[in-house]
C-alpha positions as CSV (number, residue, x, y, z in Angstrom):
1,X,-13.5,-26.4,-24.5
2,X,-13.5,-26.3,-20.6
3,X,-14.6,-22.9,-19.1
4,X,-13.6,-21.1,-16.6
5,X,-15.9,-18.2,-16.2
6,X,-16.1,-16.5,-13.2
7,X,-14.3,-18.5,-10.5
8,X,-15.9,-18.2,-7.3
9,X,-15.3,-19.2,-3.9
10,X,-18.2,-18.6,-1.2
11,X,-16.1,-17.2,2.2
12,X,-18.5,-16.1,5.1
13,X,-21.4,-14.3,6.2
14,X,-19.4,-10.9,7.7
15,X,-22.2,-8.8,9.0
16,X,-25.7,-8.1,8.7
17,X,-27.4,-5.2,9.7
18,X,-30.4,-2.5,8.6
19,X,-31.5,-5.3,6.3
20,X,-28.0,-6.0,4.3
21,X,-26.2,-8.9,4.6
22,X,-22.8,-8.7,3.7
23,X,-20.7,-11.6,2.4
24,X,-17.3,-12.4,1.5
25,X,-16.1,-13.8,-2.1
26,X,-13.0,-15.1,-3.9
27,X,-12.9,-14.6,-7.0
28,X,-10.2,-15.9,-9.6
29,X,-8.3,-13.4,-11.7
30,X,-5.7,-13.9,-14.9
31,X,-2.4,-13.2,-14.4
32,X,-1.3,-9.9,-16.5
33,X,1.0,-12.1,-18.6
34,X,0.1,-14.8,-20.4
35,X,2.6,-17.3,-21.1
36,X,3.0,-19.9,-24.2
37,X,1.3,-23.3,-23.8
38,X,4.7,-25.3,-23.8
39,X,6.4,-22.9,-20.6
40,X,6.3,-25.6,-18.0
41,X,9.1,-24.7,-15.8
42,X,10.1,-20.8,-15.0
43,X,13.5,-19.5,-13.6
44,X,13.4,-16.4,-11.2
45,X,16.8,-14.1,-10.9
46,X,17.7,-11.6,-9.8
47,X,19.4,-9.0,-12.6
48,X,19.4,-5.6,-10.2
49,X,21.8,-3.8,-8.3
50,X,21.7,-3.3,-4.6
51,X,22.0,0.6,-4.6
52,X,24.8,2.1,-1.7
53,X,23.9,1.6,2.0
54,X,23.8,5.6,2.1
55,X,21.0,5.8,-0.4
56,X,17.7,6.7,0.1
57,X,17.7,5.9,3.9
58,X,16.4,8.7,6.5
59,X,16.4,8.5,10.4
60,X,15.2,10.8,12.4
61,X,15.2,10.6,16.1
62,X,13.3,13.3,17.9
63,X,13.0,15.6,15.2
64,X,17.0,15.7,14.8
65,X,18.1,13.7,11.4
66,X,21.1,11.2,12.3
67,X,24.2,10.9,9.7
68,X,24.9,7.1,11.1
69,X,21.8,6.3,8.8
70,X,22.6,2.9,6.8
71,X,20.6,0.1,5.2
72,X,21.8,-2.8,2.9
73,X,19.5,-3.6,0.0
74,X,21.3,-7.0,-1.5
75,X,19.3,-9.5,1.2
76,X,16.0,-7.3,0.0
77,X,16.8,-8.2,-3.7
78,X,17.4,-11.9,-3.1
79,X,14.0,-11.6,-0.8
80,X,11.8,-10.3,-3.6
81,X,12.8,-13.1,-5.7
82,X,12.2,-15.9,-3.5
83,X,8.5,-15.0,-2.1
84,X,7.9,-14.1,-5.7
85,X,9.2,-17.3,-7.0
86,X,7.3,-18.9,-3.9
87,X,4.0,-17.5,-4.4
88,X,4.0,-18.6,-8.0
89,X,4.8,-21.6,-6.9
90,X,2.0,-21.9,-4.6
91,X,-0.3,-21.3,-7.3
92,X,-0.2,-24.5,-8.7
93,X,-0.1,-23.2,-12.3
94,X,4.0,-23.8,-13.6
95,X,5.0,-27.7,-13.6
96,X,8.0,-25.8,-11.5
97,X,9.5,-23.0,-10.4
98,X,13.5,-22.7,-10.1
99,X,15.3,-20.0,-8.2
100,X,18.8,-18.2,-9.5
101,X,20.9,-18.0,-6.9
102,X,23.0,-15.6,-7.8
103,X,22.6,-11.9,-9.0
104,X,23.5,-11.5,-12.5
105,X,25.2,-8.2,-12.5
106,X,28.3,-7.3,-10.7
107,X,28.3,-4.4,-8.5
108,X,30.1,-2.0,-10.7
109,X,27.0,-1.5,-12.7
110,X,25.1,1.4,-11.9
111,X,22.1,0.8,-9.6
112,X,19.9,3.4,-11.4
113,X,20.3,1.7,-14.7
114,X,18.0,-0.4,-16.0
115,X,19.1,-3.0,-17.9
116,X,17.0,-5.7,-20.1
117,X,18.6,-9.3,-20.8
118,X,19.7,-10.4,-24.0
119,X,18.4,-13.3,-25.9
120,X,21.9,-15.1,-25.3
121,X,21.5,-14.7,-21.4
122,X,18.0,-15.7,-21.2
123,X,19.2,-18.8,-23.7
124,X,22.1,-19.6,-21.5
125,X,20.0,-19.5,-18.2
126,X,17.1,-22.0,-19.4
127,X,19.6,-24.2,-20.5
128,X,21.8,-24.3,-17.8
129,X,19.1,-24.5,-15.3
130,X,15.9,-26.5,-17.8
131,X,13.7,-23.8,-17.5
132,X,11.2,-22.7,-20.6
133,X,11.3,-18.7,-19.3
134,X,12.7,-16.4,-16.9
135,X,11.3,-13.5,-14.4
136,X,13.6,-11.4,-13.9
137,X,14.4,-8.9,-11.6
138,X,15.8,-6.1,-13.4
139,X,15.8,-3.1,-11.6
140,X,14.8,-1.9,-7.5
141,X,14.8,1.5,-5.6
142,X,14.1,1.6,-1.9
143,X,13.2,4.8,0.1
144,X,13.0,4.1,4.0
145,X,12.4,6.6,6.7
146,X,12.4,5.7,10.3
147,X,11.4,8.1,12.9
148,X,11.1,8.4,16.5
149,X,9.0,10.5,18.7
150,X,8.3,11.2,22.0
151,X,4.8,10.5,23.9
152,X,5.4,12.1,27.1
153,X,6.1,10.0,30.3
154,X,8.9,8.1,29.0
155,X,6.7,6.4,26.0
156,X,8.4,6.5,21.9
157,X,6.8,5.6,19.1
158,X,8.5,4.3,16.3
159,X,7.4,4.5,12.6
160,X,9.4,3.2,9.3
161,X,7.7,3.6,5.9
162,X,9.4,1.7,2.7
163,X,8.7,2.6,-0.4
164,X,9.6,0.4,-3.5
165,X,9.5,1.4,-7.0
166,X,11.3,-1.2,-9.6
167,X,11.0,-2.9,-12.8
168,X,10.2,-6.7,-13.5
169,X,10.4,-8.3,-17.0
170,X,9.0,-12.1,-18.4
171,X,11.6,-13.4,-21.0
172,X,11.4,-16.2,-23.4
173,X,14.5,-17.9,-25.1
174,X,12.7,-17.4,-28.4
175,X,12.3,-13.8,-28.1
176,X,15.1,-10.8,-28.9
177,X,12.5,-8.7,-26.6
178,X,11.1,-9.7,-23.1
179,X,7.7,-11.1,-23.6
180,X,5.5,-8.6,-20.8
181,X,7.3,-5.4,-18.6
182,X,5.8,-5.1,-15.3
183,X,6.2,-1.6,-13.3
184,X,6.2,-2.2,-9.6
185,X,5.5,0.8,-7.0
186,X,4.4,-0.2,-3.2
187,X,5.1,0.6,0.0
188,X,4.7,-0.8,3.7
189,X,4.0,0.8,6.9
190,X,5.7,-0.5,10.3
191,X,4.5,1.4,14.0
192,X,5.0,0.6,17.2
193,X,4.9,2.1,20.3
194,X,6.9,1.6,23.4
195,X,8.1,2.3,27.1
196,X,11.6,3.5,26.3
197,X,14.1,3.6,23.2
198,X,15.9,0.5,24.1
199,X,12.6,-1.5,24.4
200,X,11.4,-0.3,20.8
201,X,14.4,-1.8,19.3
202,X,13.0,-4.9,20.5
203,X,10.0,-4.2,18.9
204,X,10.7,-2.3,15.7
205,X,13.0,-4.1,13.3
206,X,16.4,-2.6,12.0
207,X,16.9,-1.1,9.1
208,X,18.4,-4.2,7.1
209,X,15.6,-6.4,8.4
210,X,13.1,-3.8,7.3
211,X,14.3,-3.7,3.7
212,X,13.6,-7.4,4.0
213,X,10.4,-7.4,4.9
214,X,9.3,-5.3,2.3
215,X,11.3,-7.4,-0.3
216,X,9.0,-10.4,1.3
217,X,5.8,-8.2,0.8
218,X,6.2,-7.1,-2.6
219,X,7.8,-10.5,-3.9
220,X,4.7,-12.0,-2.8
221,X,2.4,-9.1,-4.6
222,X,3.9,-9.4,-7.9
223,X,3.5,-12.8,-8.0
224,X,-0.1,-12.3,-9.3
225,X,1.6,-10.4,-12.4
226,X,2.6,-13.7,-13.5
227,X,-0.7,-16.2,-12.8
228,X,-3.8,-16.5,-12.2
229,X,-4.8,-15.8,-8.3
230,X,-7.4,-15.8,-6.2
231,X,-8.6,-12.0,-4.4
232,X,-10.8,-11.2,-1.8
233,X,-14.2,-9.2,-2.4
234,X,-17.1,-8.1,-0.4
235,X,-20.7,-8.9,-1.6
236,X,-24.0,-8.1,-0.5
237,X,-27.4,-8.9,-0.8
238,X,-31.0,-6.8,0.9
239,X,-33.6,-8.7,2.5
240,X,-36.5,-7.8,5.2
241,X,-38.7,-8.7,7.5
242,X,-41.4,-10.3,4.4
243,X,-41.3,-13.6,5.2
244,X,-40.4,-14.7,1.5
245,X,-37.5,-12.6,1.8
246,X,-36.6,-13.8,4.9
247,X,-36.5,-17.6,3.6
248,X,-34.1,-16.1,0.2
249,X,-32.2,-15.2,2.8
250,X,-32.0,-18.3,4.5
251,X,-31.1,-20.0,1.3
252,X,-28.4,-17.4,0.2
253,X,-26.7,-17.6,3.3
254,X,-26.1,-21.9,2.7
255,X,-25.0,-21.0,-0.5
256,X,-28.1,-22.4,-1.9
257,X,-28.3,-19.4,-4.8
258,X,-30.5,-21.3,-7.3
259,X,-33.5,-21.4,-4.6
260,X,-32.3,-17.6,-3.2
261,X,-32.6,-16.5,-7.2
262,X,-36.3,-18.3,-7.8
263,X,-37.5,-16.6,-4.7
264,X,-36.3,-13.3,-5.5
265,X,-37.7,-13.3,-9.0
266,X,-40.8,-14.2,-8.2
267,X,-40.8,-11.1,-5.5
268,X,-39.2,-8.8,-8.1
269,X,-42.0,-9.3,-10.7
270,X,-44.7,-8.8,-7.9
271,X,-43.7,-5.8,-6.2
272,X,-44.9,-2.3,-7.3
273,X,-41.7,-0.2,-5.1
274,X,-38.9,1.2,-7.1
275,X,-36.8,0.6,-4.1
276,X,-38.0,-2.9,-3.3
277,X,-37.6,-4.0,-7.3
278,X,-34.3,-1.9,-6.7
279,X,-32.6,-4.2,-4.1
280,X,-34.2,-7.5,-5.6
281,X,-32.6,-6.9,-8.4
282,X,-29.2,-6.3,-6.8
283,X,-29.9,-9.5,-4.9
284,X,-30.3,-11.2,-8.3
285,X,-27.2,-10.0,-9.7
286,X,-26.1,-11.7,-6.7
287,X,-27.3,-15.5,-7.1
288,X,-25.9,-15.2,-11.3
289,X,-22.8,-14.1,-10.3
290,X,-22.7,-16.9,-8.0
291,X,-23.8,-19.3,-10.1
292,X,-21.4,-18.4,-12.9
293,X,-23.3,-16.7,-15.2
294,X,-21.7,-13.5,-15.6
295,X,-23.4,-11.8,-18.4
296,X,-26.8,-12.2,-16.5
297,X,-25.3,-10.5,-13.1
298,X,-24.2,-8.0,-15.2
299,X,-27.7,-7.2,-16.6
300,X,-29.5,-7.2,-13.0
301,X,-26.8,-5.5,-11.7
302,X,-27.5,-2.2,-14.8
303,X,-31.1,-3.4,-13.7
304,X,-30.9,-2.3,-10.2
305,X,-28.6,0.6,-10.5
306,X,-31.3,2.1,-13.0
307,X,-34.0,1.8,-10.3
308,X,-32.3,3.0,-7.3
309,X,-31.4,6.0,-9.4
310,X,-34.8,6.5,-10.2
311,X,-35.8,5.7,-6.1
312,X,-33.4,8.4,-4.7
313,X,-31.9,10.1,-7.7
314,X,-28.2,9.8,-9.5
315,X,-26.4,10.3,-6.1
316,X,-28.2,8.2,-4.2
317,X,-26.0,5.6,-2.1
318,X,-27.1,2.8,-3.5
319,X,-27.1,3.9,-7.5
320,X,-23.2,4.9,-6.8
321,X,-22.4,1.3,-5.2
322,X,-24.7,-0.1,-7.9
323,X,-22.3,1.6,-10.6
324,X,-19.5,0.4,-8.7
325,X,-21.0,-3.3,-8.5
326,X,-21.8,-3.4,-12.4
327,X,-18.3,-2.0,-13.7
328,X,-16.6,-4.5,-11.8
329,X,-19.0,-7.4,-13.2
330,X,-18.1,-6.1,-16.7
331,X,-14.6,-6.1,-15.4
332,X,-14.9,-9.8,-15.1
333,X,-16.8,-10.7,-18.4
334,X,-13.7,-8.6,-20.1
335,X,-11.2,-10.8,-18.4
336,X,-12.6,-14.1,-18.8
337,X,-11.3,-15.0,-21.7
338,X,-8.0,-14.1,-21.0
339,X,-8.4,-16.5,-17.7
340,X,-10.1,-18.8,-20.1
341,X,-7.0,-18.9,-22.4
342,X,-4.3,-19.3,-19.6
343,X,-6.3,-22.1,-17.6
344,X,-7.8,-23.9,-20.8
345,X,-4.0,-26.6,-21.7
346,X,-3.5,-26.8,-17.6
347,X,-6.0,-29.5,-17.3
């Protein structure tokens, strides 16, 4: 059985200062839905209704709300699907990944309804298309407000927040029900500031194109619903100006954990400070983690939150980012397996 605990990939050296050094991490994740073995080839549609041009769009210019306000959701639909479809596809996990062209609903359902599709549909669609499941896009809701304000001497500055709230399903041809439900809420941000009105056009875009770029975004997002992804994390690790400390650190920062670890240990055991014991240990959690062995950077990890709480007390910054660093270490013990069982027939 091939394992795949813990994932790792060593980033950069981001910053060091007061003795920390901090360094970035990617880590791999499961996806939140775990397929069959035999799904090889996925189909994305879209089965939601683009709600009316008049809904859930504001503008306000200059603190005076405009009536013109308009913003077509259909392009934002078909958006979502692609980058979604995309980004799965970029993950290298599905043999393929096929794209519906066209919506599966006609517009004289209700756009507020959310509706599931039957075992027939999702039978027809992998047949038609040779697909072993579908991801389907069953339901959407935009809110957009765009507003302009003044900023003296001529300047605007133009903000348009989108928020997205909508409904995602996983079906198998196999199944009456759909084999995972995913709940989506996000939102984006846009700002920009300019000389005059007519320039900010330039800059900001319209209402349409906006919808589309949060389609894009959050496409793209729930992608990671659906397999296993890579995130970014911060780590750190102490050291000082002890020479031995200073040559872990040399050796951590190659990537060279193994000769970081034996260094550290052998400081850990020999120093009588809480504090010192306290950071080693947190350095330690460090190296296992990086080395793959979980269970152990779990372990230091309790180790040194214990002694920096005992150093400077329960609400000491380091015992809280301690906590922190263990509960997400147990985090990834809990999900291994899960990773573990989605990875183990792609290879």
């Amino acid at each position: 059985m091939r394992k795949h605990i813990g994932w790792i990939g060593l980033s950069c050296l981001l910053t060091a200062c007061g003795g920390i050094n901090y360094i970035g991490i990617e880590t791999r994740n499961p996806g939140e839905v775990t397929f069959p073995r035999d799904v090889r080839k996925v189909l994305v549609v879209n089965n939601a209704i683009p709600q009316p041009e008049k809904s859930g769009y504001t503008y306000t210019l200059m603190g005076v709300k405009q009536d013109t306000a308009r913003a077509k959701a259909d392009s934002a639909l078909f958006d979502i699907c692609t980058s979604c479809g995309l980004a799965i596809l970029d993950a290298s996990y599905f043999e393929d990944v096929l794209l519906f062209h066209d919506a599966l609903r006609d517009s004289s359902s209700s756009f507020l309804v959310d509706k599931e599709l039957n075992r027939p549909q999702v039978n027809a669609l992998c047949e038609a298309n040779g697909a072993d499941a579908v991801i389907s896009l069953d339901k959407m809701l935009f809110t957009m407000d765009r507003e302009v304000t003044g900023l003296g001497g001529g300047f605007v500055n133009g903000t348009i927040k989108v928020h997205m709230n909508g409904i995602l399903r996983a079906y198998l041809p196999t199944q009456d029900k759909p084999l995972a439900t995913v709940l989506v809420k996000d939102s984006i941000e846009l700002q920009q500031a300019a000389e005059a009105l007519e320039i900010l056009d330039f800059y900001l875009p319209d209402a349409n194109n906006a919808l589309r770029l949060a389609g894009d975004y959050l496409g793209r997002n729930v992608a990671q619903y659906f397999v296993p992804h890579w995130s970014e994390e911060t780590r750190w690790y102490y050291s000082s100006s002890n020479s031995r400390w200073k040559e872990a650190a040399a050796y951590a920062s190659v990537g060279r954990w193994e000769e970081a670890a034996q260094l550290w240990s052998a400081l850990y055991h020999s120093n009588s400070s809480e504090k010192a014991r306290a950071e080693l240990a947190s350095n330690l959690a460090l190296a296992c983690e990086m080395q793959n062995n979980l269970p152990k950077a779990h372990e230091w990890a309790e180790k040194a939150h214990d002694l920096f709480r005992k150093a400077g007390g329960d609400e000491a910054k380091e015992a809280r980012l301690l906590k922190v660093y263990a509960d997400v270490l147990k985090a990834r013990i809990e999900s291994d397996q899960k990773l573990n069982e989605q990875m183990e027939y792609k290879y």
